[in-house]
C-alpha positions as CSV (number, residue, x, y, z in Angstrom):
1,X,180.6,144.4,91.0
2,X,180.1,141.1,92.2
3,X,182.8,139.4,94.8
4,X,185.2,137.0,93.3
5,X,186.3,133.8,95.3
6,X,189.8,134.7,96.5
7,X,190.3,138.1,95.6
8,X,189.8,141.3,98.2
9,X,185.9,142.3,98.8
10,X,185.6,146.1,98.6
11,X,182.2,147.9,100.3
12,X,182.2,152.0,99.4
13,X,179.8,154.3,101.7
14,X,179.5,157.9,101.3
15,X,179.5,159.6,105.0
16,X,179.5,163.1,104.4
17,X,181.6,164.9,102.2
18,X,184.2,162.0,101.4
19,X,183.7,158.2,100.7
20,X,185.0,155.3,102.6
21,X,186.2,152.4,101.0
22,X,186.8,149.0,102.9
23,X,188.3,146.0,102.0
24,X,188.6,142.7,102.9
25,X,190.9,139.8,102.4
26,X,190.0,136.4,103.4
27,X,193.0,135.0,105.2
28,X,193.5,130.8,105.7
29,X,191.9,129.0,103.3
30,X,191.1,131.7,100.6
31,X,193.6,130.3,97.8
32,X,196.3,129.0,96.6
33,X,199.4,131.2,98.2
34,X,197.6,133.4,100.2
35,X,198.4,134.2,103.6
36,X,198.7,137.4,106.0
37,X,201.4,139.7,105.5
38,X,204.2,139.8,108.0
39,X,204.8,142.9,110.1
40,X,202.7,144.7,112.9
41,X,199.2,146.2,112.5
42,X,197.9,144.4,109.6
43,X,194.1,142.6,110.5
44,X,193.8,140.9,107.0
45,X,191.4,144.7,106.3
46,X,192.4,147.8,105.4
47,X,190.0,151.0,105.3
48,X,190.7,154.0,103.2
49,X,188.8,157.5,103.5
50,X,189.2,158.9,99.8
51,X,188.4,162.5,100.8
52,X,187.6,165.8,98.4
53,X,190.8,168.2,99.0
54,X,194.5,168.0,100.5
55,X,192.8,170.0,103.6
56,X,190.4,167.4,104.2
57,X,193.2,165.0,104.6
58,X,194.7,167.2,107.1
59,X,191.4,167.5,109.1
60,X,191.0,163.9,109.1
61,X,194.3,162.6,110.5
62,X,194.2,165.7,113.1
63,X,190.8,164.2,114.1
64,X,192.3,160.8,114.0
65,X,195.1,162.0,116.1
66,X,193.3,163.8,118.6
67,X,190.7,160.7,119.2
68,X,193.6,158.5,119.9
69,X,194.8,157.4,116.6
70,X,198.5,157.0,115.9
71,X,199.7,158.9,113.0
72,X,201.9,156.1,111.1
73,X,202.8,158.3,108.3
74,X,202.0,162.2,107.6
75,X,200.2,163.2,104.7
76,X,202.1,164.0,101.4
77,X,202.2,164.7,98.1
78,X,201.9,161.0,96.3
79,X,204.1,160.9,93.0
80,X,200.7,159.9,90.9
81,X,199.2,163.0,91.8
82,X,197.6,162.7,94.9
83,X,198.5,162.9,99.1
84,X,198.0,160.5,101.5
85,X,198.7,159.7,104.9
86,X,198.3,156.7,107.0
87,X,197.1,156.1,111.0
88,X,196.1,153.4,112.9
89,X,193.2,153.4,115.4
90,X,193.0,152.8,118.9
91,X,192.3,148.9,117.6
92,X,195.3,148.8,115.6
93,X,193.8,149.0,112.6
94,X,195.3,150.6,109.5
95,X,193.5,153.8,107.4
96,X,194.6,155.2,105.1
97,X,193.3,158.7,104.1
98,X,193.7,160.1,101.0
99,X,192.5,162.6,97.8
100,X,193.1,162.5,94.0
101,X,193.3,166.5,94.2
C-alpha cells in the first residue's frame, strides 16, 4: 500500500512469532486540522505488537514490565473479540500489545 499525503504511514515487520506494526503521523504541517493530541505520552507514533495468543500478550507486557516499561493498562478481553493491553517504554512511548484470539 502506498502512503497517502496526510494520512498515518504504517510499516509491519515480523520479529518472531508475532508482528509489529508502526505508525506514523505527521504532526505540523500535514493537513488541514491536524495537530497532536492533548494529554501525556503521545510522540505523534504509536507501535502495536499484534501477537498469536492471550498468553503471548501476557508474556510481552511482563517483559515490558520487567525491562522498565510502565504498564498503562492490563491486558483484557476487548469487546470485538480480542485482548489488549497498553505500556509505555522507558522513552515514553506508547505500545500497544494485542491478539485477535
Amino acid at each position: 500500500m502506498r502512503d497517502r499525503p496526510g494520512l498515518p504511514r504504517f510499516r509491519q515487520m515480523r520479529p518472531g512469532r508475532g508482528l509489529l506494526v508502526a505508525g506514523a503521523l505527521r504532526v505540523g504541517g500535514g493537513g488541514a486540522g491536524r495537530r497532536r493530541p492533548r494529554g501525556s505520552g503521545f510522540r505523534g507514533s504509536s507501535f502495536h505488537c499484534v501477537t498469536d495468543s492471550r498468553d503471548a500478550v501476557d508474556e510481552v507486557m511482563r517483559a515490558a514490565a520487567a525491562a522498565g516499561g510502565t504498564v498503562v493498562k492490563e491486558a483484557a478481553a476487548a469487546g470485538w473479540g480480542g485482548y489488549f493491553g497498553y505500556f509505555s517504554d522507558p522513552d515514553g512511548y506508547l505500545w500497544k500489545v494485542t491478539t485477535a484470539a
